[in-house]
BALO-320081 format. One record per atom (N, C-alpha, C): residue in three letters; atom name; x, y, z. Coordinates in Angstrom, 1 decimal. Each point is the difference from the previous one (the first is absolute). Layout:
BEGIN
code,site,x,y,z
ALA,CA,X,Y,Z
...
end
This chain:
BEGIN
code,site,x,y,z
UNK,N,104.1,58.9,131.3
UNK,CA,-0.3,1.2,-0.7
UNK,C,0.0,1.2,1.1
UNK,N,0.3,1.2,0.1
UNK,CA,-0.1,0.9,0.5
UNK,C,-1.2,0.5,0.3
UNK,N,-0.1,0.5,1.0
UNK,CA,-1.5,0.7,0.3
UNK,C,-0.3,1.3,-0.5
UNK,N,-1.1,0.6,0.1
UNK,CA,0.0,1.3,-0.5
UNK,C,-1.0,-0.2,-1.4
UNK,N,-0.1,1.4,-0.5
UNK,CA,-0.6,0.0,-1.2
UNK,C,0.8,0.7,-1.2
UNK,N,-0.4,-0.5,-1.0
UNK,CA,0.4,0.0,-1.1
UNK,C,-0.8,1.1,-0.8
UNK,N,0.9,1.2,-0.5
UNK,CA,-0.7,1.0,-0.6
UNK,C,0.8,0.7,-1.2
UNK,N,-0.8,0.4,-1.5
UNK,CA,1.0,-0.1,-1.0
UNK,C,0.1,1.3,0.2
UNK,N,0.9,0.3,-0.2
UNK,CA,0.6,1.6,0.2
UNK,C,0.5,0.3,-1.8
UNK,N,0.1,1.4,0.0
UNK,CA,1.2,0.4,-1.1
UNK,C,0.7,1.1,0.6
UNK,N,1.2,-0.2,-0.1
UNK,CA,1.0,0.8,0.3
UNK,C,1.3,0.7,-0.9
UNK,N,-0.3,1.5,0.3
UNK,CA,0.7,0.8,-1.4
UNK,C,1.2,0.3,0.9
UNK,N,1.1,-0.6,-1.3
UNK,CA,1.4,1.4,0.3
UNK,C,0.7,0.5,-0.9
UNK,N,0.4,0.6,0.1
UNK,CA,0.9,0.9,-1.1
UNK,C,0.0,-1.0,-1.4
UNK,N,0.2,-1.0,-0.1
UNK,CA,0.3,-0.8,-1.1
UNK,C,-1.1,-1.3,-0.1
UNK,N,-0.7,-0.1,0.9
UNK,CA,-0.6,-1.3,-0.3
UNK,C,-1.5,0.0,1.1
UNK,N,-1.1,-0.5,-1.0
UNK,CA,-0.9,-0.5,0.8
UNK,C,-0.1,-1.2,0.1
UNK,N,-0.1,-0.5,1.5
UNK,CA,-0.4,-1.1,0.3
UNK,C,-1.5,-0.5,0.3
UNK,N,-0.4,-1.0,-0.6
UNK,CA,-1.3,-0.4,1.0
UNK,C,0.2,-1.5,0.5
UNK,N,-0.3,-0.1,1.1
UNK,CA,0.2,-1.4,0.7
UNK,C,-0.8,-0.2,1.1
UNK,N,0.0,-0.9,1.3
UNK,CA,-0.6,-0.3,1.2
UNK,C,1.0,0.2,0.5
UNK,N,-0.4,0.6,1.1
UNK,CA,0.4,0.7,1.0
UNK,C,-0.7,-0.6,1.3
UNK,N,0.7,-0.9,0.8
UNK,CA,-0.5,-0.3,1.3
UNK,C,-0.5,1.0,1.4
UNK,N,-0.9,-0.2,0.5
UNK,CA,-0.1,1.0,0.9
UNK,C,-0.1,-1.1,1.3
UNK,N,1.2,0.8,0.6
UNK,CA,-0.3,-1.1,1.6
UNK,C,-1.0,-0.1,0.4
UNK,N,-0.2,-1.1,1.2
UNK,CA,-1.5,0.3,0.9
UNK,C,-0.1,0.6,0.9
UNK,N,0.8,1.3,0.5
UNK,CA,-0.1,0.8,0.9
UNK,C,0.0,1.1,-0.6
UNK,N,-0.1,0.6,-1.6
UNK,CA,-0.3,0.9,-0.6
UNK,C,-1.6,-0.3,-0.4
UNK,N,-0.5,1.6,-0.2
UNK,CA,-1.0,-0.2,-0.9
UNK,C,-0.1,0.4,-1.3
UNK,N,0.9,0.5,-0.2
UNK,CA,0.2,1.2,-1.5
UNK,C,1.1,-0.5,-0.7
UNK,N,0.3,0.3,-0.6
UNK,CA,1.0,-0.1,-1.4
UNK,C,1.1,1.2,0.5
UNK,N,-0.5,1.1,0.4
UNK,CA,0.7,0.7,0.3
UNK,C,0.9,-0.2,1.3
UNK,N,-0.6,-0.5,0.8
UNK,CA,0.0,-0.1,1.4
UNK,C,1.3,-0.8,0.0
UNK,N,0.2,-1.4,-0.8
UNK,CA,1.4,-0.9,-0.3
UNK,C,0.7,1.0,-0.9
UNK,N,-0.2,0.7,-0.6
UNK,CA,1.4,0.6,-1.1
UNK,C,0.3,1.1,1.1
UNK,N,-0.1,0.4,0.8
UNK,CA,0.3,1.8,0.5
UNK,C,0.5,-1.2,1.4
UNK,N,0.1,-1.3,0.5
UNK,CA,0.8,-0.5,0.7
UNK,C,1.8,1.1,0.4
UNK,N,0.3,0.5,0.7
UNK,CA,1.2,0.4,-0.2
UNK,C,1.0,-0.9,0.2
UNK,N,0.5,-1.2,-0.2
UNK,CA,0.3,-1.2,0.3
UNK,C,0.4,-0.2,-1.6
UNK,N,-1.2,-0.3,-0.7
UNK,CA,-0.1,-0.5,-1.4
UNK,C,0.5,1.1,-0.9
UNK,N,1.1,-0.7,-0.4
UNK,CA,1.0,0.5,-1.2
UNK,C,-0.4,0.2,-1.2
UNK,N,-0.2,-1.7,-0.2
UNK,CA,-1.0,-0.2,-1.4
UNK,C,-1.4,-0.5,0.5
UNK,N,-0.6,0.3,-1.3
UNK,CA,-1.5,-0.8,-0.5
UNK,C,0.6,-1.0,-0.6
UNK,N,-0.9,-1.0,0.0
UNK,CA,0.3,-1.6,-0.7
UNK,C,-1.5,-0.3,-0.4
UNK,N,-0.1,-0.3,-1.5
UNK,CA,-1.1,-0.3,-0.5
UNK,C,0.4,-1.6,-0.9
UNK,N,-0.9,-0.3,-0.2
UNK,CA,-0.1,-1.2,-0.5
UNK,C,-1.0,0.0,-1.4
UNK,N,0.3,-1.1,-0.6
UNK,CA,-0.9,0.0,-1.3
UNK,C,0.3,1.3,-0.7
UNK,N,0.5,1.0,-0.6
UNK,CA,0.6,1.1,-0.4
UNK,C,0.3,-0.2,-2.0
UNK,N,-1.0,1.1,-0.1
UNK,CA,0.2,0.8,-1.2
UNK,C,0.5,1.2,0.1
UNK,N,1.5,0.1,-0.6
UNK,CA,0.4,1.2,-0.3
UNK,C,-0.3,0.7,-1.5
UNK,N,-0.2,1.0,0.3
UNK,CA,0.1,1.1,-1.2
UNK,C,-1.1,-0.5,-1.2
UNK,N,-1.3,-0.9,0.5
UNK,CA,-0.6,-1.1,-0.6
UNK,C,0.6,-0.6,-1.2
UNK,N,1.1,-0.5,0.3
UNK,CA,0.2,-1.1,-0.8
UNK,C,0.9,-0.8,0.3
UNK,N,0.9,0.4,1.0
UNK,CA,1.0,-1.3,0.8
UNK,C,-1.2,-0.3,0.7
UNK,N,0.3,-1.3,0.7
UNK,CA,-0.3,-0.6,0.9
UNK,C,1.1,-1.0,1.0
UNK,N,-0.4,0.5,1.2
UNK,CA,1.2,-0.7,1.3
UNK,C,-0.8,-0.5,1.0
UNK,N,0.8,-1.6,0.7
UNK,CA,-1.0,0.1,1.4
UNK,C,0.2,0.6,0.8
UNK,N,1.3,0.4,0.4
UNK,CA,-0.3,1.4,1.2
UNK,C,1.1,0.6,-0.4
UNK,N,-0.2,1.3,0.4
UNK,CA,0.5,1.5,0.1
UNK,C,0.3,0.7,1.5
UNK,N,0.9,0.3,0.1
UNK,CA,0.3,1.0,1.1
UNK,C,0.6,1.4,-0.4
UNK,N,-1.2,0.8,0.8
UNK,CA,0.2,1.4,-0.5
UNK,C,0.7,0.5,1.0
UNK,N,1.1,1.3,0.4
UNK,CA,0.7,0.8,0.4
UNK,C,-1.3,1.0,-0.2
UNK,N,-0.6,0.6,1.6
UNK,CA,-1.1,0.6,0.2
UNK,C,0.7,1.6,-0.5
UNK,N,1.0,0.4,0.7
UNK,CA,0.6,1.4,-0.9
UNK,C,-0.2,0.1,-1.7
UNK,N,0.0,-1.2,-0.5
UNK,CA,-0.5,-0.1,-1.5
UNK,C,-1.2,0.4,-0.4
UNK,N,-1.1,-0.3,0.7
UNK,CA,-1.6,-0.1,0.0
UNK,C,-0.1,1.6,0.2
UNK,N,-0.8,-0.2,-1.5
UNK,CA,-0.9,1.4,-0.5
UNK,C,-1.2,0.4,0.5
UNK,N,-0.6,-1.3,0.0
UNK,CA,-1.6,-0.1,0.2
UNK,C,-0.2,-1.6,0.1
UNK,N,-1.1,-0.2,0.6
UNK,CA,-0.6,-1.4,0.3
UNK,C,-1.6,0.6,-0.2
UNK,N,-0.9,-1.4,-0.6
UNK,CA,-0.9,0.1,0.1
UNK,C,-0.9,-1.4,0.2
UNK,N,-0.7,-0.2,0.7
UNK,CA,-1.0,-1.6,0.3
UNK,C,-0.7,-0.1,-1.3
UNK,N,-0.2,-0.8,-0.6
UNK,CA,-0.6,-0.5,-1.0
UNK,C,-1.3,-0.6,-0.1
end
């Protein structure tokens, strides 16, 4: 299993809110701190409700997509 922590986020874009887990490495401390990576393309969440009523095990988001994020 991967290290790090696991934190549920929701993430808006133009068409769709996501909520899912969102890993945070162990050399971050924030939520923010892993998404503003300039490296990282996408977000990748796991366990994922969209739009509350799909459900997926993971999602990869295109960060130019992303409206808003928020920790849950």
């Amino acid at each position: 299993m991967p290290e790090g922590r696991k934190v549920r986020i929701r993430v808006r874009t133009v068409n769709c809110t996501y909520v899912g887990d969102f890993l945070v490495p162990p050399m971050r401390n924030r939520v923010s701190d892993a998404i503003n990576e300039e490296s990282r393309l996408f977000i990748s969440l796991t366990d994922v409700t969209i739009n509350e009523k799909e459900k997926s095990d993971f999602v990869a988001i295109n960060k130019n997509q992303i409206e808003s994020i928020a920790q849950l």
